[in-house]
C-alpha positions as YAML, in Angstrom:
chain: A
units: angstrom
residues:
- id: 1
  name: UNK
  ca: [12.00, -25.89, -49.71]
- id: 2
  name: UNK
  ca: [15.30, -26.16, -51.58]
- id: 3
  name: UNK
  ca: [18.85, -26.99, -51.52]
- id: 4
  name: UNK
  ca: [22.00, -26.19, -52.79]
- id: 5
  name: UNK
  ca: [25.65, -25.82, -52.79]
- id: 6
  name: UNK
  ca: [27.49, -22.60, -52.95]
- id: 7
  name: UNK
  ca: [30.09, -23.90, -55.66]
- id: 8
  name: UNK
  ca: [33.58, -24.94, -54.43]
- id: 9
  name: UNK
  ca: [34.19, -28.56, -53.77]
- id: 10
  name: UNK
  ca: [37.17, -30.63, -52.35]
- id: 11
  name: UNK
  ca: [39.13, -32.87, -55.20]
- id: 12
  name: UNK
  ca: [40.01, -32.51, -58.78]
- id: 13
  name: UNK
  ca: [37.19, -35.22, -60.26]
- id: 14
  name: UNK
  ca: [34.86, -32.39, -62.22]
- id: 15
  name: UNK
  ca: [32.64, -35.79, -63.47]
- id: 16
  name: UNK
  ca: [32.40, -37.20, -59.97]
- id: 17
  name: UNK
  ca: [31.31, -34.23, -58.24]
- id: 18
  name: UNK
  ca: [28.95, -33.17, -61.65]
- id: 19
  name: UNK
  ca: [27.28, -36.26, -61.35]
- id: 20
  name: UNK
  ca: [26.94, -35.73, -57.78]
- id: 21
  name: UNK
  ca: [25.34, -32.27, -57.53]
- id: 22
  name: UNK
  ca: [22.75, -33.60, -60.05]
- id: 23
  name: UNK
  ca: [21.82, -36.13, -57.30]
- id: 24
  name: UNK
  ca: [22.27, -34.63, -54.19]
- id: 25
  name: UNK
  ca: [20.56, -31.24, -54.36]
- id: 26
  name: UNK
  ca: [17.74, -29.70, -55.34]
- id: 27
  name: UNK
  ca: [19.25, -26.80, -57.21]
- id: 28
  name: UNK
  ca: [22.47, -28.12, -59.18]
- id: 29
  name: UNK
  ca: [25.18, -26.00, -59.93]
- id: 30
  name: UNK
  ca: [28.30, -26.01, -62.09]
- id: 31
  name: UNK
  ca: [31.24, -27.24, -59.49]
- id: 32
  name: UNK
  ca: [34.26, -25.38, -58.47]
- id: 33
  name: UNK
  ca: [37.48, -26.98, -57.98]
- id: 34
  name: UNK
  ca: [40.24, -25.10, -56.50]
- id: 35
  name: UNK
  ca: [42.85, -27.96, -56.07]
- id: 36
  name: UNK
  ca: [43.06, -28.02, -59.52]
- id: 37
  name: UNK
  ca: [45.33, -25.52, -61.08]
- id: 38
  name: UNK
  ca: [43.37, -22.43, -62.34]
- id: 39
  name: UNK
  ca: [40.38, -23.70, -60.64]
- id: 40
  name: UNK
  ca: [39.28, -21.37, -57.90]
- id: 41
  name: UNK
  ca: [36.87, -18.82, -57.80]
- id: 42
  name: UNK
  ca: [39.30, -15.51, -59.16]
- id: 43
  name: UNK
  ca: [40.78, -17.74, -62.35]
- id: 44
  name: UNK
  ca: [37.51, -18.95, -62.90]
- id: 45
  name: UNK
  ca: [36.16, -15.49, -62.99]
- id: 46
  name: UNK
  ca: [39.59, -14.28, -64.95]
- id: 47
  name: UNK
  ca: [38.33, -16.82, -67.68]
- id: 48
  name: UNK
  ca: [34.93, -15.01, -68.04]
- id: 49
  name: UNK
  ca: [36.16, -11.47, -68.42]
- id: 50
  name: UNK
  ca: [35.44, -10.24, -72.18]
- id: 51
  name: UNK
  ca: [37.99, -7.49, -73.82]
- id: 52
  name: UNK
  ca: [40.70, -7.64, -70.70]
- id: 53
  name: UNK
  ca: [43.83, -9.34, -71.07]
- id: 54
  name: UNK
  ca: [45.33, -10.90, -67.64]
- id: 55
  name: UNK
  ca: [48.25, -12.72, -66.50]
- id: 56
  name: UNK
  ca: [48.93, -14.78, -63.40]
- id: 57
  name: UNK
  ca: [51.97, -13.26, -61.26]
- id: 58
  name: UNK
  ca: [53.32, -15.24, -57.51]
- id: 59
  name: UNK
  ca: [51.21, -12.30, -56.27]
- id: 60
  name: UNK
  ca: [47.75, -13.33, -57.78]
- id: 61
  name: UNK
  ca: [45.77, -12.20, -61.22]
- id: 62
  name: UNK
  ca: [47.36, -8.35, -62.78]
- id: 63
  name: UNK
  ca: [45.77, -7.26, -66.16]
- id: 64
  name: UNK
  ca: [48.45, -6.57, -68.63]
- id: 65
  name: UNK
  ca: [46.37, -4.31, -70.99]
- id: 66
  name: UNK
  ca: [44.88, -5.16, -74.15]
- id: 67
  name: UNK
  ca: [41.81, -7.31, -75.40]
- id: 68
  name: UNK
  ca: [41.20, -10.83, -75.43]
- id: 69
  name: UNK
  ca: [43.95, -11.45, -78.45]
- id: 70
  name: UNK
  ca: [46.32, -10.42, -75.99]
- id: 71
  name: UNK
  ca: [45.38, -13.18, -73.27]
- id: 72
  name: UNK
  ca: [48.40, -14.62, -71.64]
- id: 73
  name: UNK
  ca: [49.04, -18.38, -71.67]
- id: 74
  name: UNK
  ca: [47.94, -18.83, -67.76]
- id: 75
  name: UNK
  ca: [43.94, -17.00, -68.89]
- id: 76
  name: UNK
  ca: [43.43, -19.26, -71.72]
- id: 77
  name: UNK
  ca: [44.33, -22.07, -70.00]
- id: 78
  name: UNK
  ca: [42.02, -20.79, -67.53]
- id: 79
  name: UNK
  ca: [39.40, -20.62, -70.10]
- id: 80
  name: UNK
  ca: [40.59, -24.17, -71.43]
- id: 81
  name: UNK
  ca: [39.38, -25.21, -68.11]
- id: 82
  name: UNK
  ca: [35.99, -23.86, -67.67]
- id: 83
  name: UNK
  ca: [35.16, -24.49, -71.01]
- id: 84
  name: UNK
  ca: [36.32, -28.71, -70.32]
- id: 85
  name: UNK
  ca: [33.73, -27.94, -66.95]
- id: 86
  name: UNK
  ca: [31.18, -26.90, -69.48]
- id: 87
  name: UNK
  ca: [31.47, -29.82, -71.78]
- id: 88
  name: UNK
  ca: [31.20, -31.96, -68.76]
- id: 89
  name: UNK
  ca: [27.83, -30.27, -67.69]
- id: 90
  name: UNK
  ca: [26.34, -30.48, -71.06]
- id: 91
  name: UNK
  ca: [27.10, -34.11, -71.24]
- id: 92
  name: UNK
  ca: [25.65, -34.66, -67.91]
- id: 93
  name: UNK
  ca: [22.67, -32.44, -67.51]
- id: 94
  name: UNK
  ca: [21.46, -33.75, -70.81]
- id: 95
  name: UNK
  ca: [17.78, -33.65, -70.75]
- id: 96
  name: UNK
  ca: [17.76, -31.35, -67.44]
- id: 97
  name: UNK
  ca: [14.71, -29.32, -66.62]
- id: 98
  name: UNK
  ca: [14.78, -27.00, -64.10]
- id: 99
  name: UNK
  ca: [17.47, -24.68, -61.83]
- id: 100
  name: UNK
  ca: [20.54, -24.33, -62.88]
- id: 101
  name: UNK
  ca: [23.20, -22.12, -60.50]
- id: 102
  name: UNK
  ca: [26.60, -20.43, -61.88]
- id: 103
  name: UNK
  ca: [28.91, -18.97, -59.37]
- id: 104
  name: UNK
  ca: [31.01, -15.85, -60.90]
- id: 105
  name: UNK
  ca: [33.28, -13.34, -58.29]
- id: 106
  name: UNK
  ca: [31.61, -10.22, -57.87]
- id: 107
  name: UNK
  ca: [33.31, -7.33, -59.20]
- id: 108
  name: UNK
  ca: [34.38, -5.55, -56.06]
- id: 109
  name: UNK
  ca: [36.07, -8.98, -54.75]
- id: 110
  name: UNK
  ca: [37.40, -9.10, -58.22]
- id: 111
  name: UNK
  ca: [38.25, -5.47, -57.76]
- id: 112
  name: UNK
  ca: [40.35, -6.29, -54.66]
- id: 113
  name: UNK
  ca: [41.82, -8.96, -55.86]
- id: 114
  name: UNK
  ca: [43.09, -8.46, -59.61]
- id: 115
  name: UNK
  ca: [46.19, -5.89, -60.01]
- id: 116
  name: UNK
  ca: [46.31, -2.83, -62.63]
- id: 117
  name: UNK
  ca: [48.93, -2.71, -64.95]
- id: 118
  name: UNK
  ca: [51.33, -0.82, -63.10]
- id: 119
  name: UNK
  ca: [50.64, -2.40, -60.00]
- id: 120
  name: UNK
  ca: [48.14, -1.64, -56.82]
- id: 121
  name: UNK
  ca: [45.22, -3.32, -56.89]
- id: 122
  name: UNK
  ca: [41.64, -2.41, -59.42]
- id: 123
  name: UNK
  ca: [40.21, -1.35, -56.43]
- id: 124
  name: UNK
  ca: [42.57, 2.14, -56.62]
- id: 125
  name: UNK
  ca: [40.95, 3.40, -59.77]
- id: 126
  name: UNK
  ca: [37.75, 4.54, -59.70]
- id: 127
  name: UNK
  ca: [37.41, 4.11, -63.68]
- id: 128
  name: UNK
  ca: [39.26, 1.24, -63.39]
- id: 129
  name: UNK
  ca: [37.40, -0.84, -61.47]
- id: 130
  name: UNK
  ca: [34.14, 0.48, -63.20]
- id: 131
  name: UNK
  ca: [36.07, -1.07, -66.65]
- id: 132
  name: UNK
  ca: [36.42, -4.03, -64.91]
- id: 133
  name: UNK
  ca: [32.91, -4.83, -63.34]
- id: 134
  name: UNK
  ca: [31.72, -3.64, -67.24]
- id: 135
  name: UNK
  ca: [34.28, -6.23, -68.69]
- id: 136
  name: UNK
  ca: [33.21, -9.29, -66.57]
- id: 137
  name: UNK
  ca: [29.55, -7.88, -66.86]
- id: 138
  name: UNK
  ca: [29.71, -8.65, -70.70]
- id: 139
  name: UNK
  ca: [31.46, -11.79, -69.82]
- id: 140
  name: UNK
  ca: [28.78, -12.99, -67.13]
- id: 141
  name: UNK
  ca: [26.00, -12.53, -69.68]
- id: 142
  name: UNK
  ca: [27.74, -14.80, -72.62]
- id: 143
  name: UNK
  ca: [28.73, -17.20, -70.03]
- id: 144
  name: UNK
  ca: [25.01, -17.24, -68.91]
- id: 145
  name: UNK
  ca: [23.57, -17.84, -72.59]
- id: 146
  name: UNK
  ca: [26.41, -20.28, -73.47]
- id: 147
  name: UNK
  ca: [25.16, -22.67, -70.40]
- id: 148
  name: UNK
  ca: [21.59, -21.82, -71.24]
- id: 149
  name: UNK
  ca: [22.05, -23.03, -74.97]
- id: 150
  name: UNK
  ca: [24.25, -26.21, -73.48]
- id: 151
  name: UNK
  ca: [21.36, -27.00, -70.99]
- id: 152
  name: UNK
  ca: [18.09, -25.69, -72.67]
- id: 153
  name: UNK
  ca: [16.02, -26.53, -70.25]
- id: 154
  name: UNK
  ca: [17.86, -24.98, -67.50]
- id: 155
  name: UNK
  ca: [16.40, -21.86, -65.57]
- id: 156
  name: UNK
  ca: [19.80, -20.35, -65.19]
- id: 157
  name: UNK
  ca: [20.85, -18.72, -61.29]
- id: 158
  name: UNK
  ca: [23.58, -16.66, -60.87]
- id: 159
  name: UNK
  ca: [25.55, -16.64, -57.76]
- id: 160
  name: UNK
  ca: [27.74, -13.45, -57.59]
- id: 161
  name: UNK
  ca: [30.66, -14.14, -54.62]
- id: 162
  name: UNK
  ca: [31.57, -10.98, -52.91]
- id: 163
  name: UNK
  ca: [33.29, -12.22, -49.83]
- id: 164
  name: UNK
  ca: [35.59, -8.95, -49.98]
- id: 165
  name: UNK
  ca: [32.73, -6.44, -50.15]
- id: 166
  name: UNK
  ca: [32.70, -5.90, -46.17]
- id: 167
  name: UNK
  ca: [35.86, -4.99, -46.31]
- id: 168
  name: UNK
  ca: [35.87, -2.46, -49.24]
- id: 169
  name: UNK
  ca: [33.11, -0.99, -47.54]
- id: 170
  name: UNK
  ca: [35.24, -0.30, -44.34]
- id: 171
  name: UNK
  ca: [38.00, 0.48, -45.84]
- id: 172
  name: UNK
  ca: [39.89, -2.61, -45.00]
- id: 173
  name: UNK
  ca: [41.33, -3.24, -48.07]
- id: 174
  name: UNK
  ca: [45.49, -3.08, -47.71]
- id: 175
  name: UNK
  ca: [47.47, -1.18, -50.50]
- id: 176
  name: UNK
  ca: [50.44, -2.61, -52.12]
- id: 177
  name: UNK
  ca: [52.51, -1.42, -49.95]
- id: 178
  name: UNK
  ca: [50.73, -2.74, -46.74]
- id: 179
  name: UNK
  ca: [51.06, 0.74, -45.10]
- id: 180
  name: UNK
  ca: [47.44, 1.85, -45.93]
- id: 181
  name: UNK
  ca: [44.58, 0.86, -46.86]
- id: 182
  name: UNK
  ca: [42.22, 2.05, -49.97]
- id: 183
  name: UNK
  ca: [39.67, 4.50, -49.34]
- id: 184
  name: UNK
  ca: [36.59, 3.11, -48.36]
- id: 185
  name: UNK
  ca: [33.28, 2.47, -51.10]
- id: 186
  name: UNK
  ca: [30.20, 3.73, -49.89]
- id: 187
  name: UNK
  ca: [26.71, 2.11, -50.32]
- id: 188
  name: UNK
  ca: [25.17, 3.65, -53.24]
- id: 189
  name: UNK
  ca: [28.89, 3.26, -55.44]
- id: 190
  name: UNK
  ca: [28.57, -0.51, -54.71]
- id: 191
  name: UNK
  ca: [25.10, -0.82, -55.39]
- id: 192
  name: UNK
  ca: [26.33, 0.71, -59.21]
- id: 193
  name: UNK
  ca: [28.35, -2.13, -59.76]
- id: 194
  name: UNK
  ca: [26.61, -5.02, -58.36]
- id: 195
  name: UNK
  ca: [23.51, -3.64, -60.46]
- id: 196
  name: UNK
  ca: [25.21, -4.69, -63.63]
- id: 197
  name: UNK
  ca: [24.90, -8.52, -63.39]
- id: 198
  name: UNK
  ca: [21.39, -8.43, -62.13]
- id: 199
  name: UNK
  ca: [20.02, -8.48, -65.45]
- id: 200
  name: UNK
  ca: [21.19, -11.52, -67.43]
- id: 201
  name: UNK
  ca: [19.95, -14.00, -64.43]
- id: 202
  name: UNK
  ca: [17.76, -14.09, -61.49]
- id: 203
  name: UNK
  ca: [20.65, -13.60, -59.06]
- id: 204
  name: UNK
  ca: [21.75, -14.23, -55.54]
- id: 205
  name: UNK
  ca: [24.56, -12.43, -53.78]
- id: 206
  name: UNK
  ca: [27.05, -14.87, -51.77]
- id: 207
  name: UNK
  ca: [28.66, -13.66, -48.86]
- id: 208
  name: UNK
  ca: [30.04, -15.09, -45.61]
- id: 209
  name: UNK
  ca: [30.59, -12.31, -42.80]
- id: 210
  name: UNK
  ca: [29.33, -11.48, -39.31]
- id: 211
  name: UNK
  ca: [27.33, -8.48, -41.37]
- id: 212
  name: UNK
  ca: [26.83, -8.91, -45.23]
- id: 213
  name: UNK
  ca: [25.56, -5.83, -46.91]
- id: 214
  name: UNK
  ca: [22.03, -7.13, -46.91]
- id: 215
  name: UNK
  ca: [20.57, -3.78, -48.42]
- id: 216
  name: UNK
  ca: [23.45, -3.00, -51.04]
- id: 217
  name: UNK
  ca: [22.54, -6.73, -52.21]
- id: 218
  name: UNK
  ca: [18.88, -5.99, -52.58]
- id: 219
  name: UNK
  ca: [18.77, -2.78, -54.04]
- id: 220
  name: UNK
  ca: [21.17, -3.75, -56.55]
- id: 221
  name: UNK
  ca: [17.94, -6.14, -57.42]
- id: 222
  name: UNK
  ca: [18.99, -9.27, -56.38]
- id: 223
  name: UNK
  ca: [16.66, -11.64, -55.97]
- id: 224
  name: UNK
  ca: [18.39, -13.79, -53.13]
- id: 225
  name: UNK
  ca: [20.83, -13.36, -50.64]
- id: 226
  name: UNK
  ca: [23.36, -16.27, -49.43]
- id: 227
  name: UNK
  ca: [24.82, -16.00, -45.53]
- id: 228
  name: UNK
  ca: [26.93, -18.59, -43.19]
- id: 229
  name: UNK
  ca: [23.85, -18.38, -40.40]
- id: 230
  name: UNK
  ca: [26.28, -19.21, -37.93]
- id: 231
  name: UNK
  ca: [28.13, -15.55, -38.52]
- id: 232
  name: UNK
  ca: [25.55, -13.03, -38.84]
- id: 233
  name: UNK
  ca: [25.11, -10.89, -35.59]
- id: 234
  name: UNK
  ca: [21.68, -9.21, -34.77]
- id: 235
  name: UNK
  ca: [21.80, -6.06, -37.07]
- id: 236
  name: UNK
  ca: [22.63, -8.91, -39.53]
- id: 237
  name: UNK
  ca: [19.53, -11.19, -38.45]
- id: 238
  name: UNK
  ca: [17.94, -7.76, -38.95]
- id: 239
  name: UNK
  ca: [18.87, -6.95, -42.18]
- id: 240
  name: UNK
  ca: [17.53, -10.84, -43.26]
- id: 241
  name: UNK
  ca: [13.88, -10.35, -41.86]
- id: 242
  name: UNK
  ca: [13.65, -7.05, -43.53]
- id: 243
  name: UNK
  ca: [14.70, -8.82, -46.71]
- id: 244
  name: UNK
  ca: [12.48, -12.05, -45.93]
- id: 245
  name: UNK
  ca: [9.78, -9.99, -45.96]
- id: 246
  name: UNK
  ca: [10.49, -8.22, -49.43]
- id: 247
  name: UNK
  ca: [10.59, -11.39, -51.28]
- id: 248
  name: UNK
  ca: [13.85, -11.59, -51.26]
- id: 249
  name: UNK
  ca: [15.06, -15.37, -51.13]
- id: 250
  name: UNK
  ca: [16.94, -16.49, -48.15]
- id: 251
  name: UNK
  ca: [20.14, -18.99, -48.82]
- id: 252
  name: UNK
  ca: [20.87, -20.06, -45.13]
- id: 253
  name: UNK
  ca: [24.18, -21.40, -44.68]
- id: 254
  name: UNK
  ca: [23.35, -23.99, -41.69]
- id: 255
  name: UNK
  ca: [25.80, -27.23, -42.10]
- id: 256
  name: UNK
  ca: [29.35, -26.29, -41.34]
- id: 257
  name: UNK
  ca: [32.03, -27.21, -44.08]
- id: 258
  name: UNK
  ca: [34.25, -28.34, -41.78]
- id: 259
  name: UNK
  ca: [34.24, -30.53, -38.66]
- id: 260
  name: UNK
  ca: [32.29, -33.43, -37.10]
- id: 261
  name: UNK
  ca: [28.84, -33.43, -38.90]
- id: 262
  name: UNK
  ca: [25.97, -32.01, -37.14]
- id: 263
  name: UNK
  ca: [22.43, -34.01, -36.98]
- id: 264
  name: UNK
  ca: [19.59, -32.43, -39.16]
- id: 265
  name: UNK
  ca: [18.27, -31.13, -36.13]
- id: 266
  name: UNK
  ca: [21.00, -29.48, -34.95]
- id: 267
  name: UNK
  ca: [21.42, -27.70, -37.86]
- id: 268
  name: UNK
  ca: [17.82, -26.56, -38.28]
- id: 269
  name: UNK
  ca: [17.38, -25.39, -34.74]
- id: 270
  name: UNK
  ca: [19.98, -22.10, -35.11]
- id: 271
  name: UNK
  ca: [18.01, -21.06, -37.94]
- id: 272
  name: UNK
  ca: [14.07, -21.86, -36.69]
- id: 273
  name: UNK
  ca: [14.47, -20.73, -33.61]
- id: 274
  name: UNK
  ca: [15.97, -16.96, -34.55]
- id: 275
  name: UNK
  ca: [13.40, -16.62, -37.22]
- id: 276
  name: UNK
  ca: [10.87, -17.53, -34.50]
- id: 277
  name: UNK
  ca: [12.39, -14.90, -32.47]
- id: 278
  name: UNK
  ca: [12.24, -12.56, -35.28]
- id: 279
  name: UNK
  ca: [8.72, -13.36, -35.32]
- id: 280
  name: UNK
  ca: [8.86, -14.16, -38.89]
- id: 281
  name: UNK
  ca: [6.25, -15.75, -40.80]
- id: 282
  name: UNK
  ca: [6.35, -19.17, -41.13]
- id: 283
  name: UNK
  ca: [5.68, -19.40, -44.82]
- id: 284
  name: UNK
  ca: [8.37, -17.46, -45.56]
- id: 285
  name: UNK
  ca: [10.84, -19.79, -44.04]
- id: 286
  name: UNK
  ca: [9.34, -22.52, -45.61]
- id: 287
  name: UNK
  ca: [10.90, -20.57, -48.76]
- id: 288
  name: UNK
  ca: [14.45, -20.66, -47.70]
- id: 289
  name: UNK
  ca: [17.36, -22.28, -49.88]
- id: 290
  name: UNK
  ca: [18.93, -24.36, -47.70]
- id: 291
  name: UNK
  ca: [22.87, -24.81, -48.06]
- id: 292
  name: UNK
  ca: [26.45, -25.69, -46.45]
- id: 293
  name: UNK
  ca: [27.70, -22.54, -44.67]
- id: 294
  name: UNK
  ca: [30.17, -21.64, -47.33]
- id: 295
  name: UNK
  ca: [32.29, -23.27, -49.96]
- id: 296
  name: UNK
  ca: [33.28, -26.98, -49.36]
- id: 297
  name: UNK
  ca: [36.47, -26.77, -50.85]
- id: 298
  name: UNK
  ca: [38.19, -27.20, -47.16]
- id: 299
  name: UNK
  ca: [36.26, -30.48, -46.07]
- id: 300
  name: UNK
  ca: [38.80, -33.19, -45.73]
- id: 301
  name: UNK
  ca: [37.52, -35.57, -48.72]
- id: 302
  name: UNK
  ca: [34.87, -35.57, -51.15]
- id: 303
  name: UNK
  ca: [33.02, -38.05, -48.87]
- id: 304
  name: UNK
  ca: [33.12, -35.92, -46.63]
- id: 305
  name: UNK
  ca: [31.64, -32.77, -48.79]
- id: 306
  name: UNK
  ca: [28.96, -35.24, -49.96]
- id: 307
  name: UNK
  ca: [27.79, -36.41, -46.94]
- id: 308
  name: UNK
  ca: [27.32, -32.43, -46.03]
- id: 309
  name: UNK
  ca: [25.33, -32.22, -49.43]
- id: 310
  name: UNK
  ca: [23.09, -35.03, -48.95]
- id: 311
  name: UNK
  ca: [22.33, -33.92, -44.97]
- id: 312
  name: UNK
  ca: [20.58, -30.72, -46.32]
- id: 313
  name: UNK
  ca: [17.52, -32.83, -47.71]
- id: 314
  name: UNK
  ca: [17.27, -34.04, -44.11]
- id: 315
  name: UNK
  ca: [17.56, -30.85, -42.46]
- id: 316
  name: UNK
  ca: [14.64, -29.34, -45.03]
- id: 317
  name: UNK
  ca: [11.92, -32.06, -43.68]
- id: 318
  name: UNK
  ca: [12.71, -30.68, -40.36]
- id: 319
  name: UNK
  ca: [12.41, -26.53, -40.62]
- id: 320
  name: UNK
  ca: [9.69, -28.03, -42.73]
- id: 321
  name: UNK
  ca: [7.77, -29.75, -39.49]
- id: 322
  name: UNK
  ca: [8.96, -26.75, -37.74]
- id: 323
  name: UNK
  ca: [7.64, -24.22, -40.00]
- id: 324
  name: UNK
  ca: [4.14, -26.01, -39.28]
- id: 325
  name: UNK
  ca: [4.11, -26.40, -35.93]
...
């Protein structure tokens, strides 16, 4: 079995917390920082994006038309930053053989997120939103071989976010003016999209909700699928076994980010005893990723994150005994 983070951490130390994920988990992955300015999971993404030009407004991320030689001050500084997060991984993954996870926004989070133009959000524009999951396709595929040729003997992951896909599914999604809401996206349109960045990587869909889109996730041909355990109802739990049971990798979200700090135990027994009730076969749980429920960036300290890190090892020797028994 295997662990892992899902990418944001507490703090502003990008050397502390590199040097830690090399130590503490099985699967290492390039931190996130959102206390530091341009540091959280949309600017990072921003800095990715290939051909669109952006600019950061009190309201969040608008493009402002144009190609990268048009890039406002706030996404190159952006890009000044993940490139200085690069540099920091090269220097300390030097020598590295094996996994290595990269954690990009997925383009219908982006989608909801990042403003046109003239206002209203990507999401509104059919043909915009498709330019936009093309545009941070291209992206995600340089960024991918520029961290393969810094880390050469890295087996590169990608972790596409897409905590806002639920929502554009439903329908959720407010308009600018907060009267409405945009129409809803149905499965096969988001499928289109997500299908773009499952060719550079073998890649694993991230989302924390009581019902992720397991099947949009998988037949967009991802190979794993990340969940907070603690959220998913039955048709959820439901949607996992089906999955399990394709291959698909499982990356259950058992240790909570924030709060008093559960015993290995506890944490396991959520997880062994639904697949058990699932009547899942216990080889294939021996197969799941085992991570923190979500992003860490809330726990109270960096100690505090780590200490959730290092407990996953512990909780993996015991859905390992259970997985025997």
């Amino acid at each position: 079995m295997t662990t892992t983070g899902l990418g944001s951490l507490p703090g502003d130390d990008i050397r502390e917390w590199m040097r830690a994920v090399l130590e503490l988990v099985d699967l290492p992955f390039l931190p996130e920082l959102p206390a530091r300015p341009y540091g959280d999971m949309i600017s990072r993404t921003v800095a990715v994006l290939t051909g669109l030009a952006a600019d950061l407004q009190p309201v969040g991320w608008r493009l402002t038309g144009g190609g990268d030689s048009r890039a406002s001050l706030d996404q190159r500084r952006a890009r000044a930053v993940l490139h200085e997060d690069l540099d920091v991984l090269e220097e300390y993954a030097d020598g590295y053989q094996g996994l290595l996870k990269v954690q990009v926004t997925g383009p219908w989070t982006l989608a909801a997120a990042v403003e046109r133009p003239r206002g209203d959000k990507m999401l509104a524009d059919h043909g915009a939103r498709r330019d936009l999951a093309q545009a941070l396709a291209d992206g995600v595929q340089q960024h991918v071989a520029d961290v393969r040729k810094r880390v050469p003997g890295a087996e590169v992951v990608l972790q596409v976010d897409e905590p806002g896909l639920p929502a554009v599914l439903a329908g959720a999604v407010p308009t600018a003016s907060g009267w409405s809401k945009h129409r809803s996206v149905d499965g096969p349109g988001a499928v289109e999209l997500l299908s773009l960045f499952t060719t550079s990587a073998p890649t694993v869909v991230h989302c924390c909700a009581a019902r992720p889109p397991i099947e949009v996730f998988t037949k967009s041909g991802a190979s794993g699928v990340a969940v907070d355990t603690a959220l998913l109802n039955t048709a959820a739990w439901d949607q996992i076994a089906i999955a399990a049971e394709a291959g698909t990798t499982i990356y259950a979200g058992v240790v909570p980010t924030t709060g008093a700090l559960p015993s290995a135990e506890q944490a396991a027994d959520p997880l062994v005893r639904r697949w058990r009730e699932l009547g899942l076969d216990p080889e294939l749980l021996k197969k799941v990723v085992i991570t923190p429920a979500c992003g860490l960036a809330a726990a109270p300290s960096p100690a505090d994150a780590g200490a959730r890190l290092k407990l996953l090892r512990d909780i993996v020797d015991v859905v390992g005994e259970a997985a025997d028994a």
